[in-house]
C-alpha positions as CSV (number, residue, x, y, z in Angstrom):
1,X,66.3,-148.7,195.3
2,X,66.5,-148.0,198.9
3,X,62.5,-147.4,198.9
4,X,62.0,-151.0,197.2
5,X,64.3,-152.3,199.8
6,X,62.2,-150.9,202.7
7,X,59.0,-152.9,201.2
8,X,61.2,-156.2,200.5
9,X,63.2,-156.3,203.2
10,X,64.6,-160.3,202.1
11,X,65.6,-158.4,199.2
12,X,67.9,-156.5,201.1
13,X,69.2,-159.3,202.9
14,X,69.8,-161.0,199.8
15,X,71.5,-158.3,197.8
16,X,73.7,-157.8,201.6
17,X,74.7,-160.9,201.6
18,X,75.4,-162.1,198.2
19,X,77.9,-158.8,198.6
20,X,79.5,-160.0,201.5
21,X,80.1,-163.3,199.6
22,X,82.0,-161.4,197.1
23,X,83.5,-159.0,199.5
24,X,85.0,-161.4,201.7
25,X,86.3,-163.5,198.8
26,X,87.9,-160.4,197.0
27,X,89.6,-159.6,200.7
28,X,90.4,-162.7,201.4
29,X,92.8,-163.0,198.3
30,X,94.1,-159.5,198.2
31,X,92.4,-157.1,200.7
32,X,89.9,-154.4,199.7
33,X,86.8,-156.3,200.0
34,X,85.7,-152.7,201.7
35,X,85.2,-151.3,198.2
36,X,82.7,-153.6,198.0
37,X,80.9,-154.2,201.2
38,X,80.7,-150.3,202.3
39,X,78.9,-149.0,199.6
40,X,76.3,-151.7,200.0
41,X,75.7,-151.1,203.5
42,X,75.7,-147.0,202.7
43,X,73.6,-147.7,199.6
44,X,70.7,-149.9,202.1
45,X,69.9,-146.9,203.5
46,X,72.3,-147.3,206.7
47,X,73.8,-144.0,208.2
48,X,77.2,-143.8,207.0
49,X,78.6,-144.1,210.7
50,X,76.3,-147.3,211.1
51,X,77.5,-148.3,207.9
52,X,81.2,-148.3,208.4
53,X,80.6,-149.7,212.1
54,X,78.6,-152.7,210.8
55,X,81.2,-153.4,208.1
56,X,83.5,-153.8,210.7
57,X,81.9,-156.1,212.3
58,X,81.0,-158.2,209.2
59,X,84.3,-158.4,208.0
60,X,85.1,-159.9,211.6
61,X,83.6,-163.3,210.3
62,X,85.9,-163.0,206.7
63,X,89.5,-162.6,208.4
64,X,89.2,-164.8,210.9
65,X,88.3,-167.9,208.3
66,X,90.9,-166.0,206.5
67,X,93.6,-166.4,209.1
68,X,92.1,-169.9,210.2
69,X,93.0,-171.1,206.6
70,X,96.0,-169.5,205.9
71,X,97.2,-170.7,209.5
72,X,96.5,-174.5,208.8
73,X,98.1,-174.9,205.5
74,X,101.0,-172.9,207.2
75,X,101.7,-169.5,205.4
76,X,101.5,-168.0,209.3
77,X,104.1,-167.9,211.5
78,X,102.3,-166.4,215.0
79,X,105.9,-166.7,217.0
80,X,106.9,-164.5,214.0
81,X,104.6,-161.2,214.0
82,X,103.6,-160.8,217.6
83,X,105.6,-158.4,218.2
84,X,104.0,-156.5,215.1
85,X,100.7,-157.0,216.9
86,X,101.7,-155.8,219.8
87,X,103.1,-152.5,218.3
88,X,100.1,-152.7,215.8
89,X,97.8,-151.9,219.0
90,X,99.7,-149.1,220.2
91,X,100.0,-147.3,216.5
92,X,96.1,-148.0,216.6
93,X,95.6,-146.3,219.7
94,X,97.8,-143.4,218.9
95,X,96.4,-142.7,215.3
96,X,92.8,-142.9,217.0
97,X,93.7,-140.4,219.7
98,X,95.6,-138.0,217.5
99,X,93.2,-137.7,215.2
100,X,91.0,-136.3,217.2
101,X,93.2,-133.5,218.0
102,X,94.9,-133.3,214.0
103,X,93.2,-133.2,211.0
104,X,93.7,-135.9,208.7
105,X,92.9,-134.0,205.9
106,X,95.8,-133.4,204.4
107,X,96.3,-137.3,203.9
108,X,93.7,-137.5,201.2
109,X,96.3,-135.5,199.0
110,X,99.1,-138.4,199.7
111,X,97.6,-141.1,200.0
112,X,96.2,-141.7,196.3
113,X,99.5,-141.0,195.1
114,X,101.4,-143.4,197.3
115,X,99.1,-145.8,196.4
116,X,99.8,-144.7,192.6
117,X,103.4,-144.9,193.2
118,X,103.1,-148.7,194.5
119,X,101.1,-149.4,191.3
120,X,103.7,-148.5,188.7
121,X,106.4,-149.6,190.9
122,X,104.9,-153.8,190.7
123,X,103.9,-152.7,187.2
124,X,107.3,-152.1,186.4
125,X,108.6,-155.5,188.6
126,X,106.1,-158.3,186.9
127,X,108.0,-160.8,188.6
128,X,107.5,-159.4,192.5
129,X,106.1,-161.5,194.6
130,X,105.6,-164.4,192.3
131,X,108.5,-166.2,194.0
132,X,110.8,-165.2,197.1
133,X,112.9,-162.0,196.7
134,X,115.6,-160.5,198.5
135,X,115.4,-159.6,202.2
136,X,115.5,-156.3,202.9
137,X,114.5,-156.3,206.8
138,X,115.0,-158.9,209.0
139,X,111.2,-160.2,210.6
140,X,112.1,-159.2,214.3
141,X,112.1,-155.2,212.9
142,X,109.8,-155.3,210.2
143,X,107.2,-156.5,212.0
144,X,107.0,-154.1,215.1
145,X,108.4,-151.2,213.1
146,X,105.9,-151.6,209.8
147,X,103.0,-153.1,212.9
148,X,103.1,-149.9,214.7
149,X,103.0,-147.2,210.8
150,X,100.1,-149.2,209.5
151,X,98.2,-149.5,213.1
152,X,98.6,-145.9,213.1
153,X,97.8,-144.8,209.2
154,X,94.9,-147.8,209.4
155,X,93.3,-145.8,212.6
156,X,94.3,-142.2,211.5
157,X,93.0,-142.5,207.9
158,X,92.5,-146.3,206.9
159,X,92.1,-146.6,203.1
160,X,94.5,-149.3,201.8
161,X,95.9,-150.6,204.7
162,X,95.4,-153.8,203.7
163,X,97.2,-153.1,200.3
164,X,100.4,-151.6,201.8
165,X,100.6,-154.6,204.0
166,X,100.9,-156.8,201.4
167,X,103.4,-154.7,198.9
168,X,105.4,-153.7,202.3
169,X,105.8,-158.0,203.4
170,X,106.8,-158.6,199.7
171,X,109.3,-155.9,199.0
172,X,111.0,-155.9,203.0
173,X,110.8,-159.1,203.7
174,X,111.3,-160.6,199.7
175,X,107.5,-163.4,200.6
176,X,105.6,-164.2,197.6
177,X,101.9,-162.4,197.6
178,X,100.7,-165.7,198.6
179,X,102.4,-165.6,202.1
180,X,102.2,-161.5,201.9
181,X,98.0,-161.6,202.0
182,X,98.2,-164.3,205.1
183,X,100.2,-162.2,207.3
184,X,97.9,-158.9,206.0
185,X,94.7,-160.7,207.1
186,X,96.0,-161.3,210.7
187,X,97.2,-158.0,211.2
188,X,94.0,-156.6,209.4
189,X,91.9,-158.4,211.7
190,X,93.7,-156.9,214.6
191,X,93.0,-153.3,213.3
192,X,89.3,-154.5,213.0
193,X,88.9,-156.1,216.2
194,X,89.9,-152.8,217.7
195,X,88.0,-150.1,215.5
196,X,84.9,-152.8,216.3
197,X,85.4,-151.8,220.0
198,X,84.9,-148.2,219.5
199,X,81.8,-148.4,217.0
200,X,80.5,-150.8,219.8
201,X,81.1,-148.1,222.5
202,X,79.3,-145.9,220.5
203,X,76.5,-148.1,219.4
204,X,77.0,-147.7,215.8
205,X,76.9,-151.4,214.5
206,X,73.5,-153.3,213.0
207,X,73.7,-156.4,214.4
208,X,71.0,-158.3,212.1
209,X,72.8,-156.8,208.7
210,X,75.8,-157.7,209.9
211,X,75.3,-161.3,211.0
212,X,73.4,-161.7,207.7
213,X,76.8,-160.2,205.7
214,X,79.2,-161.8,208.3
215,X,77.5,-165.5,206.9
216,X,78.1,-164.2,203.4
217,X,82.2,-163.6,204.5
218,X,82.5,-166.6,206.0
219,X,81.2,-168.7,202.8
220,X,83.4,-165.9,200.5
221,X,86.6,-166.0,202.7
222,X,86.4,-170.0,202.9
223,X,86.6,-169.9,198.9
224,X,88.8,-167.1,198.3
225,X,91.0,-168.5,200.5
226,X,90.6,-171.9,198.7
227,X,91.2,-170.8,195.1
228,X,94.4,-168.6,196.7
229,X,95.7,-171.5,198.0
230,X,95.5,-173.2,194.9
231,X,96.5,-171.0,192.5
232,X,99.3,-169.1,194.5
233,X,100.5,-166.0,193.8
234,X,100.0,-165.8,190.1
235,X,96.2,-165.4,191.3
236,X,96.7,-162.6,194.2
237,X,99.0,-160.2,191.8
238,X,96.2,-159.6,189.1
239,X,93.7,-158.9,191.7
240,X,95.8,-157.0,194.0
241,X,97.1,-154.8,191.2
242,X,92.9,-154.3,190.2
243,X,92.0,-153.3,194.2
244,X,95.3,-150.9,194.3
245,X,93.8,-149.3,190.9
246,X,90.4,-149.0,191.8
247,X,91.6,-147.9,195.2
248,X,93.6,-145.4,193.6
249,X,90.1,-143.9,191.0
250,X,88.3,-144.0,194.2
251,X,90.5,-141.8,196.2
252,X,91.2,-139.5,193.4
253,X,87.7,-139.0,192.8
254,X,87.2,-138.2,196.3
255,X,89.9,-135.7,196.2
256,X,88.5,-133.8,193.1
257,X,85.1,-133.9,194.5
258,X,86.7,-131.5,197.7
């Protein structure tokens, strides 16, 4: 496929962007669109470096129509989490420093299980998230406290940050999955914004694939976060309970591959 790509290349714009569309759409509602969009970009014949760069820049264009919608119709509270953004930065920058001096190896055996472990746990709580719960944390500590663990984990080792944002908001703080996924996507997009800067230093982003994707996340995003809107939670719990599931096959197949 990737030598019938190189002769047609508008086939390979095509089959980038109509994954983008469903990408951004996927992460707009519920995170994970990067189970989608990275294996595209590594299957077009991109280095994997390249790859994971110009999906970072791509999925720029989804989370910020992301946050734009979820802002306007009110499910984001900035004077709320900026203090988690804040701390988010400095977790980033201390998970991307120490991880070039510690392995992160050993996170590939925890990980899959955590991720297991939050599975069972909403499987076992059908009504979580579906309407407010009990508070566990007040906002002005969960959000620097839980801002400052996931910037780290998302720049140490990164799979399913997106997903413990969303199952961390609902259980702490007792928001529905509705409000849970806006306040993911704005902290998402700050972990993007500055893993973007670093593939950029390095020069390890395609600019005309990801312009073409980041078109395909903005149309995605805009209807994802349409239908969300829409349906409410009832829609983001089915779909964030598939992502965490396929999260989970994918990172247990990567461990038994080792």
């Amino acid at each position: 496929m990737q030598h019938y790509f190189s002769l047609h290349t508008h086939m390979l714009y095509l089959f980038l962007f109509g994954m983008a569309f469903l990408s951004g759409f996927i992460d707009t509602i519920t995170g994970g669109g990067g189970l989608i969009s990275v294996p595209a970009l590594i299957y077009s014949g991109l280095p994997v470096t390249t790859a994971l760069g110009t999906n970072k820049f791509q999925s720029i264009f989804g989370l910020s129509m992301a946050v734009y919608k979820y802002h306007r119709r009110g499910f984001i509270n900035f004077k709320m989490i900026y203090r988690g953004l804040l701390m988010g930065v400095l977790g980033a920058v201390t998970g991307a420093v120490l991880v070039n001096y510690i392995s992160n190896h050993f996170m590939k055996y925890i990980i899959p299980f955590l991720l297991l472990a939050v599975f069972i746990f909403n499987l076992l709580n059908k009504e979580l998230g579906l309407k407010p719960g009990k508070k566990h944390l007040p906002e002005p500590v969960f959000f620097p406290l839980f801002g400052f663990i996931l910037g780290f984990y998302d720049a140490f080792f990164g799979p399913g940050t997106g997903n413990l944002w969303i199952i961390a908001v609902v259980f702490f703080l007792g928001y529905t999955f509705l409000e849970a996924s806006g306040y993911a996507k704005v902290l998402n997009l700050k972990s993007n914004l500055i893993a973007l800067s670093i593939f950029l230093y390095y020069g390890e982003v395609s600019f005309i694939i990801g312009a073409i994707m980041g078109i395909g996340q903005l149309i995605g995003s805009y209807w994802g976060a349409h239908m969300v809107i829409l349906k409410g939670s009832k829609l983001v719990r089915p779909l964030f309970m598939t992502v965490i599931f396929v999260n989970i096959l994918v990172l247990f197949y990567d461990w038994i591959k080792m």
